[in-house]
C-alpha positions in Angstrom: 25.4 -24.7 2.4 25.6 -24.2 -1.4 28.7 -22.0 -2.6 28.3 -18.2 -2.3 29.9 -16.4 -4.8 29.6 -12.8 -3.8 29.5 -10.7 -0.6 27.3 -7.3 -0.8 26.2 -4.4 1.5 22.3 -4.2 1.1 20.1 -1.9 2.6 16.5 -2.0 3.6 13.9 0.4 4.2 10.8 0.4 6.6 8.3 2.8 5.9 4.8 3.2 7.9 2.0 5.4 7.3 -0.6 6.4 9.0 -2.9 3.7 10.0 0.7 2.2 10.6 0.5 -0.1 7.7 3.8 -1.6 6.3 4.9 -0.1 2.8 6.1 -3.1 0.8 6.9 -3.9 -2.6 6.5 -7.1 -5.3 10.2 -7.7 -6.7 10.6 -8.1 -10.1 14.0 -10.5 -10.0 12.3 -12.7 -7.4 8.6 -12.1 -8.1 8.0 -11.4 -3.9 7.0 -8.9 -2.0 9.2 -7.2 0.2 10.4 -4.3 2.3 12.0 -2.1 -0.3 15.7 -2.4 -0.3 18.6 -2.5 -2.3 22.4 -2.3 -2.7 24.9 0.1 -1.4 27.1 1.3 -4.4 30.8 2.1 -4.2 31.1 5.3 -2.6 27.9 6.1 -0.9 27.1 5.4 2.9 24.5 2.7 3.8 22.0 6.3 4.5 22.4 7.5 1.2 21.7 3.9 -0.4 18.2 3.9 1.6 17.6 7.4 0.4 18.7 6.8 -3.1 16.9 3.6 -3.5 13.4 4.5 -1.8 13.5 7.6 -4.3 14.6 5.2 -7.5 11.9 2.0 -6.2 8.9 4.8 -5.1 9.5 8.2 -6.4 9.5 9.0 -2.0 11.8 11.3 -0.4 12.4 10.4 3.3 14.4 11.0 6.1 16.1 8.1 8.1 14.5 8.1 11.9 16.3 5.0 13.1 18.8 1.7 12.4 16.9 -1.3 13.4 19.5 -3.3 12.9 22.5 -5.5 11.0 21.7 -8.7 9.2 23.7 -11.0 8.5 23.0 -14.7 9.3 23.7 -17.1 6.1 20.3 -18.6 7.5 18.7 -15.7 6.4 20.9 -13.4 4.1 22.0 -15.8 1.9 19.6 -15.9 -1.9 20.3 -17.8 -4.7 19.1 -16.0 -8.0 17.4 -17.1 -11.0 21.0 -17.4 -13.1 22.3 -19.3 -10.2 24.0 -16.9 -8.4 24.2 -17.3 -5.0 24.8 -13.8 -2.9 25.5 -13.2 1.1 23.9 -9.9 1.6 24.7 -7.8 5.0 21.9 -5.6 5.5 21.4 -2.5 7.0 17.7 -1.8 8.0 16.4 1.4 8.7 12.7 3.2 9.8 12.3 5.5 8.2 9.7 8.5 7.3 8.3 10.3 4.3 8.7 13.6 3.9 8.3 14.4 -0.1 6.8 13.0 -3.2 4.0 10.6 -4.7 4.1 6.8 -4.1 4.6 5.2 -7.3 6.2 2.2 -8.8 8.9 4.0 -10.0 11.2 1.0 -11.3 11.9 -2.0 -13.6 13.0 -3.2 -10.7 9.4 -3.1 -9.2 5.7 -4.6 -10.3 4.2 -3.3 -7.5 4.1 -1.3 -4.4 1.5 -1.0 -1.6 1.0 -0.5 1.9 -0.3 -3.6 3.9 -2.0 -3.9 7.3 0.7 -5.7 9.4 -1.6 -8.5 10.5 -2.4 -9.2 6.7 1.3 -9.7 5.3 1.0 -11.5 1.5 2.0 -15.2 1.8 4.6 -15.0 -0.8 7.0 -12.5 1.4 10.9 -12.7 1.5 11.4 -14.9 4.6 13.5 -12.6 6.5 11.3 -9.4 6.0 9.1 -10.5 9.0 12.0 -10.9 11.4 12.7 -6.6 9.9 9.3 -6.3 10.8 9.1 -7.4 13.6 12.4 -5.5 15.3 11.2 -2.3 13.9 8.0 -2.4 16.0 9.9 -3.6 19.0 10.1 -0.5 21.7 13.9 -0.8 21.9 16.5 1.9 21.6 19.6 -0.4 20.7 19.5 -1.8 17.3 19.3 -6.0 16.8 22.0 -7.5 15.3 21.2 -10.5 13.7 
């Protein structure tokens, strides 16, 4: 394994909507789509991250309905960024539901954001977002830790 140089908290946010399509968006650091998530900042709880960063990424309001789960196998958490950075993340993932505002890309973070049918994922998805997937649809009360 390379060298990590930094450990963050990271947060990650499932939203479905009706047709229970997944809500996903393209990445700009990365350039892949993904379930939208982010970083926990000094002094907020992981909740409040997932709120604040659906509401910076999508210009939604939600409420949090459930944890799915902790992530944090190197196998899966670990990402080496363009500038050669390479970052553990431990991420909190959470359902969650909309209850305000107009989907929008909202973010230079973001170059786009859509809803996609679950058995049409794009190709060029963040490998471990089909594992968050996946554990979010599972009828279980526990959360996974992974």
């Amino acid at each position: 394994m390379k060298e990590i140089n930094e450990l963050k908290a990271g947060v990650a946010i499932i939203i479905l909507d009706e047709d229970n399509r997944v809500l996903l968006q393209k990445r700009a650091d990365v350039g892949l789509w993904g379930i939208p998530s982010g970083h926990v900042e000094i002094g907020e709880t992981v909740s409040e991250a997932a709120i604040r960063e659906m509401k910076e990424e999508t210009n939604l309001d939600i409420r949090i309905t459930k944890l799915i789960g902790v992530y944090s196998d190197p196998d899966s958490q670990v990402f080496s960024y363009p500038k050669g950075k390479i970052v553990h993340f431990i991420t909190t993932c959470f359902l969650a539901e909309i209850i305000s505002g107009e989907l929008r890309c909202n973010s230079s973070e973001s170059l786009d954001i859509q809803y996609f049918e679950q058995q049409a994922l794009p190709a060029d998805l963040l490998k471990m977002h089909p594992c968050w997937l996946k554990d979010a649809l599972a009828e279980r009360d526990l959360a996974f830790i992974r």
